[in-house]
C-alpha positions in Angstrom: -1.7 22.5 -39.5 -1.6 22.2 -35.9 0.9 20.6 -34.0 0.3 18.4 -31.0 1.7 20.0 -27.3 4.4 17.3 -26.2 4.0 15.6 -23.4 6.6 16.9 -20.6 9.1 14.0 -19.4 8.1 11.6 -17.1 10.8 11.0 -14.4 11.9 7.0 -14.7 10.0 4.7 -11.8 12.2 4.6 -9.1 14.1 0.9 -8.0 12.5 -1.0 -5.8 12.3 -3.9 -4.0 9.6 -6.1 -2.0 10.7 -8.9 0.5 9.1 -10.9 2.6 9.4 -8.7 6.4 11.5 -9.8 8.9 11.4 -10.1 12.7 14.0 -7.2 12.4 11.3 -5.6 10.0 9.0 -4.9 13.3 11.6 -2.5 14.5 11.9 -0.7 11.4 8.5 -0.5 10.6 7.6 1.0 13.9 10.7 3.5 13.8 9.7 4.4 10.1 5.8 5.0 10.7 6.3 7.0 14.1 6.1 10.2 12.4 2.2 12.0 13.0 2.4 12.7 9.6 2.8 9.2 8.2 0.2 7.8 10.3 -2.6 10.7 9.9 -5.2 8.5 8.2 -3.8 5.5 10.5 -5.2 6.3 13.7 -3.2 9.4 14.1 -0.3 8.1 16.1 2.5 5.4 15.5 1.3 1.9 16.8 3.1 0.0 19.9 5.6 -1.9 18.9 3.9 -5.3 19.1 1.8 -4.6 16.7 4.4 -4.6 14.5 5.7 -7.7 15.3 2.0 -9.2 14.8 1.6 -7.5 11.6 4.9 -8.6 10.3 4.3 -12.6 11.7 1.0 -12.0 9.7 2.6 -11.1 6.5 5.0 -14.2 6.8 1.9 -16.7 7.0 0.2 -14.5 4.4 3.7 -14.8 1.9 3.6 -18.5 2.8 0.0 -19.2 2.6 -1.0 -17.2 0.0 1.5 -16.2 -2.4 1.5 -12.3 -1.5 1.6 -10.7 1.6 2.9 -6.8 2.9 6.6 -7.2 1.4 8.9 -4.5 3.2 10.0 -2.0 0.7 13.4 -0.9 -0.1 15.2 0.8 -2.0 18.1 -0.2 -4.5 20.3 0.5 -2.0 18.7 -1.6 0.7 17.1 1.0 2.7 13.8 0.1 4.0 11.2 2.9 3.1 7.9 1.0 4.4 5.9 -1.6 2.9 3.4 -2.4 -0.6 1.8 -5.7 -0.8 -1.7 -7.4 -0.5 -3.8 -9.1 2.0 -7.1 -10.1 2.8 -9.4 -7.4 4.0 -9.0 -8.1 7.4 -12.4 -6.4 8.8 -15.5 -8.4 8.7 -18.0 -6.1 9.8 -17.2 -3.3 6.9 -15.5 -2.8 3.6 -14.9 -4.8 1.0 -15.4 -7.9 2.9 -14.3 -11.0 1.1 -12.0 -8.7 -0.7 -8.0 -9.2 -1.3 -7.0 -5.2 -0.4 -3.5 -3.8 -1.8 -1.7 -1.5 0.5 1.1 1.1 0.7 2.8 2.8 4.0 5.8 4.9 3.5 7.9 6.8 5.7 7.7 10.4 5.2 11.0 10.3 3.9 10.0 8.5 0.7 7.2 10.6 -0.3 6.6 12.5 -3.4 9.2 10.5 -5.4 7.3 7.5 -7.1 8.1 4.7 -4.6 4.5 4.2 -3.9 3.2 3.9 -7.1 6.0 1.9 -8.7 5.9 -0.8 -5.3 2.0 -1.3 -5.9 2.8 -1.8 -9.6 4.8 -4.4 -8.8 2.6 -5.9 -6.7 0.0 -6.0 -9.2 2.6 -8.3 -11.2 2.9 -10.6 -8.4 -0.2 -10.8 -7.7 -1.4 -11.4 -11.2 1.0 -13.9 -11.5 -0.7 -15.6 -8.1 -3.8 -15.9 -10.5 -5.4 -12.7 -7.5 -8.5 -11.7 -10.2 -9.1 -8.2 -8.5 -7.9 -6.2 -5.9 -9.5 -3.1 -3.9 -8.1 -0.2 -1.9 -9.7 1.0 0.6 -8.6 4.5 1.1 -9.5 7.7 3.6 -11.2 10.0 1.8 -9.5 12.6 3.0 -5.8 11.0 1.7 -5.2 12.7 -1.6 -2.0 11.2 -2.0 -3.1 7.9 -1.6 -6.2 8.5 -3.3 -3.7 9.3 -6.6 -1.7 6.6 -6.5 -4.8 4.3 -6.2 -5.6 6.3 -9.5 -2.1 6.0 -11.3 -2.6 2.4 -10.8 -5.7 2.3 -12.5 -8.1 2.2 -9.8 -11.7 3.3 -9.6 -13.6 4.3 -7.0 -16.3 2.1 -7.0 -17.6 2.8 -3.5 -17.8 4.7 0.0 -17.7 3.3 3.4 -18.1 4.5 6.6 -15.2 2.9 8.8 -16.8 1.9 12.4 -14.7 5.1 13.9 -17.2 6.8 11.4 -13.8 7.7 8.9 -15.0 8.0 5.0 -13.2 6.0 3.0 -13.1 5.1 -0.8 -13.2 1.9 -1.9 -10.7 1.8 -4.9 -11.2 -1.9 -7.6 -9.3 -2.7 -9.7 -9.7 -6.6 -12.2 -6.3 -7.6 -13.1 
């Protein structure tokens, strides 16, 4: 008789929280992702901080509009680690066009300790529960952590792109 190897223990999902972002979010987020390491698949260095304060103005209308936008993550504690949500593919001239894309950025901080993966599986509840049908995630191919949440969540890579800086990246589905 053989015996089955058990399993070793699974560390519980970390608590987290998504909210709609802020104005005061834009600061955050720009002090959080200005690390080179953060933003290595993201252009290499941390965005000004407008772009912030667009992104989180677009994730307000998206939350309002849609039902889902990029919700600021935090911990139980209330400390903002980055943001996990959903929003339309915002390229039109390649990708997943058409496509509603689910996203994580983290500070550096976070990594390695399940934030990202249990965020994104909460927002594949609320997104289900928006009646979203699929999702994709379009990922650099050269991001392995990214590449394993995208996995943990289910994902599959269903297809390659070449991004118009001439990046690979993986195009992740997933039907909910």
């Amino acid at each position: 008789m053989s015996i089955a190897p058990v399993p070793p223990p699974t560390a519980p999902a970390p608590a987290v929280r998504l909210r709609v972002p802020t104005d005061e979010d834009a600061l955050i987020w720009h002090r959080v992702f200005d690390d080179p390491e953060v933003m290595e698949f993201h252009g290499g260095r941390s965005a000004e901080f407008s772009v912030y304060e667009e992104l989180t103005a677009r994730q307000r209308r998206h939350d309002a509009e849609l039902g889902y936008c990029l919700w600021t993550l935090t911990d139980e504690d209330g400390t903002v680690l980055g943001f996990t949500g959903a929003q339309p593919w915002p390229h039109t001239h390649f990708g997943p066009v058409g496509a509603i894309e689910i996203g994580w950025r983290l500070a550096r901080a976070a990594w390695g300790r399940g934030y990202a993966t249990a965020a994104a599986r909460a927002t594949l509840e609320r997104l289900r529960a928006a009646g979203v049908p699929d999702v994709v995630a379009m990922v650099n191919a050269r991001n392995v952590r990214s590449i394993a949440v995208a996995e943990r969540l289910g994902m599959r890579q269903a297809e390659t792109f070449t991004t118009s800086s001439g990046v690979e990246a993986y195009c992740f589905r997933l039907e909910l």
